[in-house]
N, C-alpha and C positions, 0 to 999 in steps of 0.2 A: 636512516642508516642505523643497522645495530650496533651493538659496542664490540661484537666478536668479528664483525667487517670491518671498523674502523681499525682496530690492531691490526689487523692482516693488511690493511691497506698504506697503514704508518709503515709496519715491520718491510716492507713489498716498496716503499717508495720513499718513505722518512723526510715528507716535505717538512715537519714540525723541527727535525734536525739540523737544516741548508736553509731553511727560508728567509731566516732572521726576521720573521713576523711578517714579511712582505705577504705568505700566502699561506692558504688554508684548505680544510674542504669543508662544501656543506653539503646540508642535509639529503641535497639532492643527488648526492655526488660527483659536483664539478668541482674545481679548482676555482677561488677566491682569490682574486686580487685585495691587498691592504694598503694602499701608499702612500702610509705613514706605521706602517707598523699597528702598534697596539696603542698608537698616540690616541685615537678617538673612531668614532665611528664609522669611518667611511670605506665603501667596500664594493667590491663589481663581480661578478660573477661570468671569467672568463672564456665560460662555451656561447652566455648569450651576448658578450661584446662579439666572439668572429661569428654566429651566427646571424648577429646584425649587419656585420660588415659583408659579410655573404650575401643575404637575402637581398640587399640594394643592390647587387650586380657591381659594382662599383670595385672589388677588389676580387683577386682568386688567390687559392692557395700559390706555392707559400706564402708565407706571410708573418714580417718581423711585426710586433707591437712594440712601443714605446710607452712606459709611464715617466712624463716627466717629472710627479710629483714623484717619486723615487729619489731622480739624480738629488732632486732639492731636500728632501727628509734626510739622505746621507750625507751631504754635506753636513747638513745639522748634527746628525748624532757626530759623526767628526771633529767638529768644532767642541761641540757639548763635554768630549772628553779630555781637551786639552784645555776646556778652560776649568772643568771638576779636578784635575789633577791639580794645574796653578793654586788653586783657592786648596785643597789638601795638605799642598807641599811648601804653600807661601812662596811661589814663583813668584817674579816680577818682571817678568819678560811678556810678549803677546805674544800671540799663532796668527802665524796667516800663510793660509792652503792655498796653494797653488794647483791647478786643474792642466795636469799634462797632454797634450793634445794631441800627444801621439799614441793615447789610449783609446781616443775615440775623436775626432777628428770634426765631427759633424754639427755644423753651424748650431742644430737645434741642441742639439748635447753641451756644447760651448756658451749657448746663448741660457740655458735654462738653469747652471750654475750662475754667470752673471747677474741676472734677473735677480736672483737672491743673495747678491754677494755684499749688500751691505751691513746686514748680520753680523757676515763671520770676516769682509775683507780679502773675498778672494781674489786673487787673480790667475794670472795663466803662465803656462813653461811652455815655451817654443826650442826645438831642435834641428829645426833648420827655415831654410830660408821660406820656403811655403808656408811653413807653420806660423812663420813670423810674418811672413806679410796679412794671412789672414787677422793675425792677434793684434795687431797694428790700428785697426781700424774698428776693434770692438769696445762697447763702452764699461771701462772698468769702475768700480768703488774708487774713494776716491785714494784710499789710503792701502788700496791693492801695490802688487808686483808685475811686473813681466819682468819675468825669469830668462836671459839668452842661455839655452846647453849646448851641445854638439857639438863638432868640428865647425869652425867659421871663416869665409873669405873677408875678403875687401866687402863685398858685395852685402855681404849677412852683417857686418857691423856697420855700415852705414847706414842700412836700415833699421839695425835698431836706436842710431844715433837720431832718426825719421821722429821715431817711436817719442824721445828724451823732447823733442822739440814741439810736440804737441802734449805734452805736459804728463808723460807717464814715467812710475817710477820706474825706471830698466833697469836691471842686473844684464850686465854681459859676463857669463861665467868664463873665466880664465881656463883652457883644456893641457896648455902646452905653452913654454917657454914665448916662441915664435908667435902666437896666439897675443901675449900680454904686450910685447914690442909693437905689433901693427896696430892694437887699442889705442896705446897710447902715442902713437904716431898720429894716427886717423883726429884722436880729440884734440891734440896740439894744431891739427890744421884746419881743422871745423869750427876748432871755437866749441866743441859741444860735448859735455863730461856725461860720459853714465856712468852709474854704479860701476863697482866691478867686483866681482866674487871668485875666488880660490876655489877650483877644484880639489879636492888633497886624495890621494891613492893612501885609502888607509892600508893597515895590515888584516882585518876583522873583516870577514866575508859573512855573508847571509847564507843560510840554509837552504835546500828544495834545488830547482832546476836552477835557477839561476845565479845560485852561488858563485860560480865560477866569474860574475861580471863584476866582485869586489877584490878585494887583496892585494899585493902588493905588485901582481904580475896584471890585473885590470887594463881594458882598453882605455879609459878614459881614467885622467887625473894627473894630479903634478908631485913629486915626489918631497919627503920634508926638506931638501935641497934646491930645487925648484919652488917649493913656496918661499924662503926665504930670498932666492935671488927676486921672485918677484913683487918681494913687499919693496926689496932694495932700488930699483929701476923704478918701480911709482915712486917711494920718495924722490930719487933721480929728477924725474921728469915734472915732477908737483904736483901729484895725481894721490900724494897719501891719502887725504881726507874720503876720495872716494874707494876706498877701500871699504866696502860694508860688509864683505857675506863671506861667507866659510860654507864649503859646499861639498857633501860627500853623499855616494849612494852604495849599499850592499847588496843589491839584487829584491830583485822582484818575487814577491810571493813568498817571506820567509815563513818559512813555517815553524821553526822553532824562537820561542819567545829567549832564549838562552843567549842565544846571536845577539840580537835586539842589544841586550844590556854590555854586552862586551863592545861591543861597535861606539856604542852612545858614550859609555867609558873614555875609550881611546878620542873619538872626537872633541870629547868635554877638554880632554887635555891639552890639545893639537891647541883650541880656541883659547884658554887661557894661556898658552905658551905665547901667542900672538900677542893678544893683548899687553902680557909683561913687556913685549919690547917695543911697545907702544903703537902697536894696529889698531886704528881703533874700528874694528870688525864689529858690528851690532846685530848681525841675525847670521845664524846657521841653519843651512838649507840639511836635513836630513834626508830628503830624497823620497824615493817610493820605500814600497816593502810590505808594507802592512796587506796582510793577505785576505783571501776569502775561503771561508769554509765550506767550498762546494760539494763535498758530500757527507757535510755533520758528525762527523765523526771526531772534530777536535782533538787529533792528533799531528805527528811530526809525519805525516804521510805529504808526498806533494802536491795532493789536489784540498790540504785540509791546513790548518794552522789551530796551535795548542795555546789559544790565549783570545782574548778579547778587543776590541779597538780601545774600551777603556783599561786595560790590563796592557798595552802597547804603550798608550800615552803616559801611564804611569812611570814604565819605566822610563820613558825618553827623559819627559818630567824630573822625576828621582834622579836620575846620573846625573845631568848639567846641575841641577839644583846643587847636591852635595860635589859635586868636584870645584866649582867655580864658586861655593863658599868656602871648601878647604884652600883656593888658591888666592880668596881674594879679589876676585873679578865678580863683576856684575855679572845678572844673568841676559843673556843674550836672544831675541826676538827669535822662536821657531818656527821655521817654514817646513813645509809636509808637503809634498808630493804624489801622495796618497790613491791614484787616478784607477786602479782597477778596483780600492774598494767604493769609492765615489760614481762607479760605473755600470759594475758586473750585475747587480741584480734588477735595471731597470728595462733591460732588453728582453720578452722570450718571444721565441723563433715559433710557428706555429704551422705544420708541415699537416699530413696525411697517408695513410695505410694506401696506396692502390693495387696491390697485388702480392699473393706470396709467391714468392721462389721454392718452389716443393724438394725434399730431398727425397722425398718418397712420397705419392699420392695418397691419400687418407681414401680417395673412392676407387681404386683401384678393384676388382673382381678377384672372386679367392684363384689362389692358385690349384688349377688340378692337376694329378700327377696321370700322365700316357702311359702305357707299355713300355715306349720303348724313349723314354724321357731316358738321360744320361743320370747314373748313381747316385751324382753328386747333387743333382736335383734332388731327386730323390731322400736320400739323409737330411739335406734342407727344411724338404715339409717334413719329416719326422721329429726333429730338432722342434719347429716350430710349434706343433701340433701336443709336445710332450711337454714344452717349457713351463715350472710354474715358479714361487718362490722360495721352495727349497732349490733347487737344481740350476736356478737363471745363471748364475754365475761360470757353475762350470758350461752349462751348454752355451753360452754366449764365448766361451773360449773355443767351441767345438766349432762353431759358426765361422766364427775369424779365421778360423782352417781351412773350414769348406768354400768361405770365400776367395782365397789366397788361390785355390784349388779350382775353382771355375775359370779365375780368371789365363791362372797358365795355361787350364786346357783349350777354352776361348782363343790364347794367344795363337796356339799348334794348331788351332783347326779343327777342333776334336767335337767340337760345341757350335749347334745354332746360336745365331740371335736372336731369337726366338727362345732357345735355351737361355741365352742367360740374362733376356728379361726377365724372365721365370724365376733365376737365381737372385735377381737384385729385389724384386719383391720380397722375397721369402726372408731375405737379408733383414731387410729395414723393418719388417714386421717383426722378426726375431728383435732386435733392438728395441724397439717398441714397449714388447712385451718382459725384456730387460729390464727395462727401467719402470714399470712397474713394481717386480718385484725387487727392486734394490730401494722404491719409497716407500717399502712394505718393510723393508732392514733395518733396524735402530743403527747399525754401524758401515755402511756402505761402502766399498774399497772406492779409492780416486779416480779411477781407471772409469767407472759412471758417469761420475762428473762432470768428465770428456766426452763420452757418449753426449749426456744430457745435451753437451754445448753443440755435439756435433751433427745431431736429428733435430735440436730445435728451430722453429721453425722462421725464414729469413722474408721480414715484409719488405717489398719495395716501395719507399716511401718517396715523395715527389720534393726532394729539395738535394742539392747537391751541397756534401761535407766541406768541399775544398773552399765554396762561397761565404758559407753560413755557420761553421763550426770547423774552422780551419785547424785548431790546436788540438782536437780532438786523433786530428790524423797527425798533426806533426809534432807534436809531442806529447801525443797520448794524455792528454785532459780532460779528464771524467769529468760531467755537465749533467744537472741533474735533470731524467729524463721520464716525463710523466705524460699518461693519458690526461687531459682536461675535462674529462665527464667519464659517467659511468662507474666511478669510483662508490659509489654505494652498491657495488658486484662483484665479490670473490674473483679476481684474475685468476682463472685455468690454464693458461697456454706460456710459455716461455720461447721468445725471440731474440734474434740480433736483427738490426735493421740497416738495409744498404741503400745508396741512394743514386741517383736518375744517373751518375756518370758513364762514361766508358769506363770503367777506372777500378780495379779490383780491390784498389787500398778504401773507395768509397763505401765504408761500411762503420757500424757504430759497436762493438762486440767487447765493452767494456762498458759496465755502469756501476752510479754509487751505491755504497752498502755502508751498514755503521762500522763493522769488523774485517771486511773484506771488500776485494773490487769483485761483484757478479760480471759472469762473464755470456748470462741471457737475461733478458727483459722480461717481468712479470706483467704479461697484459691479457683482455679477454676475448672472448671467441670474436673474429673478424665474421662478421658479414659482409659481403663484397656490395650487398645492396643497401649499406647505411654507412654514413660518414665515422671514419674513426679516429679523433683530432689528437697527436702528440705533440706537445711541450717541451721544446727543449731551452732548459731557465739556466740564468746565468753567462747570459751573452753577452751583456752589454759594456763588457773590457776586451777590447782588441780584436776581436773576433770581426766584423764589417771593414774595419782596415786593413786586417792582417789576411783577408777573405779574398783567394783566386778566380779567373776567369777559366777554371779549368774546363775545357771543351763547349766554354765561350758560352756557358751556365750566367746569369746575369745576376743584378741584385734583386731578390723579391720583393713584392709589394710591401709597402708600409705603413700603417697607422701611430697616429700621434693618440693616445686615451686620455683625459682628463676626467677621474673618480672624484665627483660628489658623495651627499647621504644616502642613506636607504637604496643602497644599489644602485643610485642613476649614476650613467658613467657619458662621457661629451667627446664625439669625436672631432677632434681640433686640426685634423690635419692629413689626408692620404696623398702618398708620395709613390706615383706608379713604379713596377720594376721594369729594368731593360726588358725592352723589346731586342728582335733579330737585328731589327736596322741599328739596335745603339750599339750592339754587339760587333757588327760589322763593321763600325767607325772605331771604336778601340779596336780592331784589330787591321785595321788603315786599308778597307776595302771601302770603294764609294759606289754608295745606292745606286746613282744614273750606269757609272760604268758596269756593274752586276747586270743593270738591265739591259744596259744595250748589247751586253756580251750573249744573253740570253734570249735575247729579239735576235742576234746573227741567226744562233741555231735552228731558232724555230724558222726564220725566212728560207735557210737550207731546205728543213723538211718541207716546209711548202713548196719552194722551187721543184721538188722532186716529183711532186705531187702526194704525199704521205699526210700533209694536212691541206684543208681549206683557209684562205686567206682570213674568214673571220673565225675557225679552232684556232688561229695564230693570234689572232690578237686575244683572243678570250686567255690564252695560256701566257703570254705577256702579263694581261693583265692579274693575271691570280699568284703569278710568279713575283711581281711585284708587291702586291696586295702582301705575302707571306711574310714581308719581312718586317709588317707592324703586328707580328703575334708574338707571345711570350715563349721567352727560352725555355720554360717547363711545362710540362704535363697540360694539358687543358681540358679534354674532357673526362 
């Protein structure tokens, strides 16, 4: 690859921007996996992991990959940064991360933070009763948490008094008055004390989308009146000692590092104000927040964040440090709940080109003008025929007339269809031939722009948004979205790409940029007779749970990757996707009854004579047979 392709190819997709070292490209130009960053050598090259995975027949498109050495390198840098700030700032308090599980949900996700959690001490934050019962029975460090959040019954605190009894440390977070009285009811009758931690509803809200889930008007949290009556009721009740944790959160994904330090402020205060009246509270949970810079641009934009995870930890570090030496209080044990950046870059989604959606035919035949073709045709091919890059402009305003103008007369009757096939050709070639001469323009009006967006060309790619890239459509979250080969070749063609639904919101017509959000895909000429494999990075936060059954689209296939040296990579684990028949159980249809409904019909036609008794059971049986095939694309 030369150096004037590698620019074009950074400028055009800017993995070096979003990757945080996880990926690359080489020489060949595919996309490199690294997972561990620039820690040491180890590297895969990920067109020939899915071409391996392909060629054993063994999986089909789509298909999510999994690096687990990922989740465990970002725990690391995680930890790494909170304990370089301690040692900076002369903290004397520990960190211990907590892995939220309603980030990402999946055993192997769960299990492969564990695995490593005697390092750093992590443990887990459950928010409801599922999430707890699962976290109940996994094996933690030993001097980890489980975290209880959420709203909680009878139900949900006795299980995590389960948890206390087989020897873990549980925090039951306090949400609400009503919440702190049935805790301490339930441990007076058990005999069985867990932790217990103060939600507190700060005033300091986080930045980006989710701001709105802090501040003083927040769903969840107890007011500075509310924490006091319930330090008052555990002393009450003789529950003070288990009083451990101070617990606040400002929203997910802040983007601006400004937040960060006012929130951390206010909290530092809240904690020594406790302490003075003698809580003796030892760890505050800071919650999530810490973002990911999905499209490199390190800014206050809300798919990006203007700071670093060690430029994060510093300041959390610095404010408790300096407030609770000004007040006199020791410094207090930090817990993080950190789960989409512990998350988001170990997942990418691995889809496929299979067809474009043309707005105009590229092989369409010239158009000729008849005798007695209608005027407005006519002007069309003249328009066309004269267009160059002096004049595009105004004859592209001449055009949007003439089209305006076919269609009224079309409406009245005036006009074949015939004629105004005629017409729409001539249209989108005019367009065409626009937008060359406006990349011919040093200064191009916006009005282009639109064009460009609106003739580029729309591939149908074999994965559905609403499964696989849910936030994408519901709250508009740019994902960075890359060819995995072929990248040692000048991209020509500019797309949006839509995907297998019914569903006209299933489309992707937003990507990252360093200065702006592009609103086409820079990719290269499709050939319909070679595979064309797109990446979409940065799934591995919320995206698989947060992911619908829209038009009963299922979960695609999955690989587990483990990257060794010198490019060898191990696959550890494929986990098929739904089939029709698991699709049909989520949606509380049963297999026998489908078929026996579809054996009545077929016994009709036969009764009728319209089939032979053995075309009935052959269509029986393939009717059956159908519903162990895959919800997507197959051949």
């Amino acid at each position: 690859m030369n150096e004037e392709t590698l620019q074009q190819v950074q400028i055009a997709y800017g993995v070096e921007n979003w990757s945080a070292g996880y990926f690359d490209i080489n020489l060949k130009g595919n996309v490199v996996v690294k997972p561990t960053g620039t820690n040491d050598g180890r590297f895969a090259d990920l067109k020939e992991i899915v071409d391996h995975l392909l060629s054993k027949g063994r999986v089909r498109l789509p298909l999510l990959l999994r690096f687990p050495q990922i989740l465990q390198n970002q725990l690391n840098v995680l930890s790494s940064a909170y304990q370089a700030a301690f040692q900076e700032f002369e903290y004397t308090g520990k960190h211990f991360p907590l892995f939220p599980m309603k980030v990402n949900p999946r055993r192997e996700v769960v299990e492969a933070f564990l695995s490593n959690g005697k390092k750093t001490s992590v443990g887990l934050e459950c928010g409801s009763k599922s999430e707890l019962y699962a976290a109940i029975a996994q094996e933690q460090p030993e001097n980890s948490l489980l975290l209880c959040n959420g709203f909680k019954d009878e139900a949900f605190v006795r299980a995590a008094l389960l948890a206390v009894q087989a020897g873990k440390r549980v925090t039951v977070v306090v949400e609400k008055l009503s919440e702190m009285r049935m805790l301490l009811r339930l441990m007076r009758e058990t005999g069985v004390a867990a932790w217990i931690g103060l939600r507190a509803k700060l005033y300091s809200r986080g930045s980006g989308k989710w701001a709105s889930s802090g501040g003083d008007s927040a769903k969840f949290g107890l007011t500075t009146s509310e924490i006091l009556e319930c330090v008052r009721e555990a002393r009450e009740a003789g529950f003070e000692a288990q009083l451990k944790l101070l617990h606040f959160h400002i929203g997910s994904q802040i983007t601006d590092i400004k937040r960060v330090k006012n929130a951390m402020k206010e909290a530092a205060r809240v904690f020594c104000k406790l302490r003075q009246i003698g809580c003796g509270i030892e760890f505050v949970d800071i919650g999530g927040g810490l973002g990911v810079d999905y499209d490199g641009s390190r800014t206050r934009f809300d798919s990006s964040v203007n700071y670093t995870a060690q430029e994060f930890a510093n300041d959390v570090v610095y404010s408790f440090k300096s407030i609770c030496d000004e007040e006199q209080v020791p410094h207090p044990n930090l817990v993080t709940e950190s789960g989409r950046f512990m998350t988001a870059y170990h997942s990418i989604f691995i889809t496929c080109i299979r067809d474009e959606i043309e707005t105009f035919a590229d092989d369409q035949p010239e158009v000729t003008i008849d005798e007695d073709d209608p005027q407005v045709i006519t002007e069309l091919k003249d328009l066309c025929d004269a267009i160059n890059a002096k004049n595009y402009s105004e004859y592209y305003h001449d055009a949007l007339e003439l089209k305006d103008e076919l269609q009224i007369q079309f409406n009245l009757g005036l006009v074949s269809l015939e004629d105004r096939a005629k017409g729409d050709v001539l249209f989108w070639e005019i367009c065409d031939r626009v937008l060359r001469g406006a990349e011919e323009d040093e200064f191009p009006d916006e009005e282009f722009e639109q064009l460009k967006r609106s003739i580029a060309q729309k591939y149908l790619c074999n994965f559905s948004l609403f499964r696989s890239a849910p936030d994408s459509w519901a709250i508009r979250q740019l994902f960075p979205i890359v060819p995995i080969h072929r990248l040692n070749e000048t991209p020509t063609d500019f797309a949006t790409l839509v995907d297998v639904t019914c569903d006209s919101d299933g489309k992707i017509d937003r990507f990252v940029d360093l200065k702006d959000v592009k609103q086409t895909l820079e990719l290269h000429h499709w050939d319909p007779a070679e595979p064309y494999y797109l990446g979409i990075f940065l799934v591995g936060a919320y995206q698989e749970v947060m992911g619908s059954h829209h038009n009963l689209f299922g979960h695609p296939n999955e690989a587990h990757i483990t990257i060794g040296e010198n490019g060898r990579f191990h696959v550890g684990k494929i986990v098929h996707g739904s089939s029709i028949n698991d699709m049909m159980q989520f949606a509380r249809y049963d297999h026998g009854q489908l078929v026996a409904a579809y054996r009545k019909l077929i016994d009709a036609q036969v009764s009728e004579g319209k089939l032979t008794p053995h075309e009935g059971e052959q269509l029986v049986e393939q009717y059956s047979e159908f519903s162990n095939r895959s919800t997507y694309l197959e051949n």
